[in-house]
C-alpha positions in Angstrom: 223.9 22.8 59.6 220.7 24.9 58.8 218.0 24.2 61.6 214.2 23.0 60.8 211.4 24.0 62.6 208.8 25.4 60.4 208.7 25.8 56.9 205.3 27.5 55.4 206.6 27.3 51.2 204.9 26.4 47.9 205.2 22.6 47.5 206.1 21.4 43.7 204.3 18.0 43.0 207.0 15.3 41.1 204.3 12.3 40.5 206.9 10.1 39.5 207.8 6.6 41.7 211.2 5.2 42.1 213.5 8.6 41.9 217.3 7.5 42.1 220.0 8.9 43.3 221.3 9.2 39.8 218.2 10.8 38.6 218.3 13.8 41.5 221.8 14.3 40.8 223.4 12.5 37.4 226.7 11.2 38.0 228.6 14.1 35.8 227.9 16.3 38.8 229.5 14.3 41.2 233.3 15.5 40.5 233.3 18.0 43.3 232.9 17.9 46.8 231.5 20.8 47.4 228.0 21.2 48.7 227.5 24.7 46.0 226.7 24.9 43.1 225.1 21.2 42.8 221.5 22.9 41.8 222.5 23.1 38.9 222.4 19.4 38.2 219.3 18.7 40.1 217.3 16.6 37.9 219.3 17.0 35.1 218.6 14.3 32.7 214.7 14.3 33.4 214.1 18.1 33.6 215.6 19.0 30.2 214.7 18.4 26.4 217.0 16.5 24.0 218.5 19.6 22.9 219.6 20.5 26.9 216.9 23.4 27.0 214.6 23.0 30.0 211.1 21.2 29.6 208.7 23.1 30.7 206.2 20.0 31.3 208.4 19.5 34.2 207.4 20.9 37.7 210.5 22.7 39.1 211.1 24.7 35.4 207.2 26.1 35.8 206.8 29.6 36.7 204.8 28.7 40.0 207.5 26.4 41.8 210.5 28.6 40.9 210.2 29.2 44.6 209.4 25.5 45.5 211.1 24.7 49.0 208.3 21.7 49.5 209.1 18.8 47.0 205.8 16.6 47.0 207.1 12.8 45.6 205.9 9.8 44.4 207.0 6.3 46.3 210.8 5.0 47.2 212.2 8.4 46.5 216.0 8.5 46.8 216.1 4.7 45.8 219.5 3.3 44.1 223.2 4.4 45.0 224.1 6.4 48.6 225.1 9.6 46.9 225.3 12.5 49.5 225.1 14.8 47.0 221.6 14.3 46.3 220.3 16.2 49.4 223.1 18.6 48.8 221.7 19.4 45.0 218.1 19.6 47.0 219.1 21.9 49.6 221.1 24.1 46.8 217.9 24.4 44.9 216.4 25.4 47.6 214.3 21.9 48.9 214.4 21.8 52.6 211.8 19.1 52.8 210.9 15.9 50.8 207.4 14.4 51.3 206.8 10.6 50.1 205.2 7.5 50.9 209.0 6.1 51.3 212.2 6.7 51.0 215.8 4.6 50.6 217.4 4.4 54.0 220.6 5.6 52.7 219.1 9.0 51.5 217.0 9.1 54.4 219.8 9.4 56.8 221.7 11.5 54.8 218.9 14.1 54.6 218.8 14.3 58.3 222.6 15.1 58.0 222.5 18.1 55.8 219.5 20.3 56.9 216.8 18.5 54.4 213.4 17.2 56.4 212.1 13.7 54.5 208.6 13.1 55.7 206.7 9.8 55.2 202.3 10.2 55.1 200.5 7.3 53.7 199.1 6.8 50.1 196.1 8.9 50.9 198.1 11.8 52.6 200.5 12.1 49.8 197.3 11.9 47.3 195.6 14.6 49.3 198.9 17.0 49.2 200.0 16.0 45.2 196.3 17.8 44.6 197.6 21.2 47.3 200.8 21.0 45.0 198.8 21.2 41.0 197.7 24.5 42.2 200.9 26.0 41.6 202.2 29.0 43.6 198.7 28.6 45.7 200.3 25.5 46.6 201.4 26.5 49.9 201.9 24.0 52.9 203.3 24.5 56.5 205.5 21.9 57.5 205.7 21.8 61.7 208.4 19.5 62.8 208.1 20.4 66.7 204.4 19.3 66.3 205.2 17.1 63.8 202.2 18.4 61.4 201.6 19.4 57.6 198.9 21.4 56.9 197.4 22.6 53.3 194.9 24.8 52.5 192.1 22.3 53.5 192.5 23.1 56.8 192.8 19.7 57.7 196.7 18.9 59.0 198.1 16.1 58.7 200.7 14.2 61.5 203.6 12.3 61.0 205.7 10.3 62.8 209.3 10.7 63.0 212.6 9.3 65.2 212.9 11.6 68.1 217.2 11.8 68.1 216.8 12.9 64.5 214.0 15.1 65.4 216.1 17.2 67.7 219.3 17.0 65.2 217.4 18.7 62.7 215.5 21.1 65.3 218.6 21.7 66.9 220.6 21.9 63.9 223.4 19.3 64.9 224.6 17.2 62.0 226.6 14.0 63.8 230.3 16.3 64.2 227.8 19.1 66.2 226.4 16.4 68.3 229.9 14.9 69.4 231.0 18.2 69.8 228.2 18.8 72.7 229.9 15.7 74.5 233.6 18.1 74.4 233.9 17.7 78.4 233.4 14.3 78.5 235.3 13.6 75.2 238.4 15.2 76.8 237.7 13.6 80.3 237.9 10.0 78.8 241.1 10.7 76.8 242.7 12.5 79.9 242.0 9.3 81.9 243.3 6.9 79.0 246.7 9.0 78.8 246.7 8.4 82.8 245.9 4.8 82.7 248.2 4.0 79.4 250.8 6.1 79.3 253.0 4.0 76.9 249.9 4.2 74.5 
């Protein structure tokens, strides 16, 4: 899994509340297991006209967040079914961090074990960086997990708090096989000493 330390990207504002699961990633994308490729269907059935050609009212089919990495979202993002490949179609498109009031615990967790950052700010913090993100490709924020900061062109950071064992996953890079793996010694100790004490097992 990709690490996360610092991200400085433009930041795409999507002021809409209550994105599902199925509206990040429609169910007709779900027949593969793969984690390529799913970018495709990112937004799918919001981000295109009737006809299937893209909408250009919506944010991530404008000119300026072409190169979006920073997804700026209304409340309870990632709300609805525990798809995985939501974070996966993200982190195709590019999105390595999600900011919102709130977030489904589901896709929270699952964000944490693919290489995407969710942060939560309050009301006003997410206000303050929707207006960085209308500016377009000016909309550029850094993202600091060590430090646990966002700052915008104001100047003016902004801190969040965060679980410290997902913290260092994602710093680290470790999604949940990673971390076992780091316990390898003591893994093989304890089975060694099973085989010793129950042999018949």
């Amino acid at each position: 899994m990709q690490a996360f330390t610092t991200l400085t990207a433009v930041a795409a504002p999507l002021r809409m509340n209550n994105v599902d699961t199925d509206m990040i990633i429609p169910k007709d994308y779900l027949k593969t297991i793969k984690r390529t490729g799913l970018g495709r269907g990112l937004f799918a059935e919001v981000s295109r006209k009737a006809d299937g050609t893209p909408d250009p009212n919506f944010p991530l089919n404008q000119p300026a967040y072409q190169k979006a990495e920073i997804l700026v979202a209304g409340d309870n993002f990632g709300c609805g079914s525990s798809r995985e490949h939501a974070p996966w179609a993200l982190l195709d498109r590019g999105i390595r961090c999600v900011i919102s009031t709130s977030f489904a615990d589901i896709f929270y967790q699952n964000c944490f074990k693919n290489g995407v950052l969710p942060v939560k700010v309050t009301p006003e913090e997410l206000e303050r960086l929707m207006n960085h993100a209308d500016r377009g490709a000016n909309a550029t924020l850094t993202v600091d997990l060590p430090n646990q900061t966002i700052d915008g062109p104001d100047g003016d950071p902004i801190h969040f708090d965060i679980d410290a064992g997902l913290k260092h996953c994602l710093v680290n890079g470790l999604d949940e096989i990673a971390l076992t793996l780091q316990k390898g010694v003591a893994v093989e100790q304890h089975e060694r000493h099973l085989a010793e004490a129950r042999p018949w097992v």
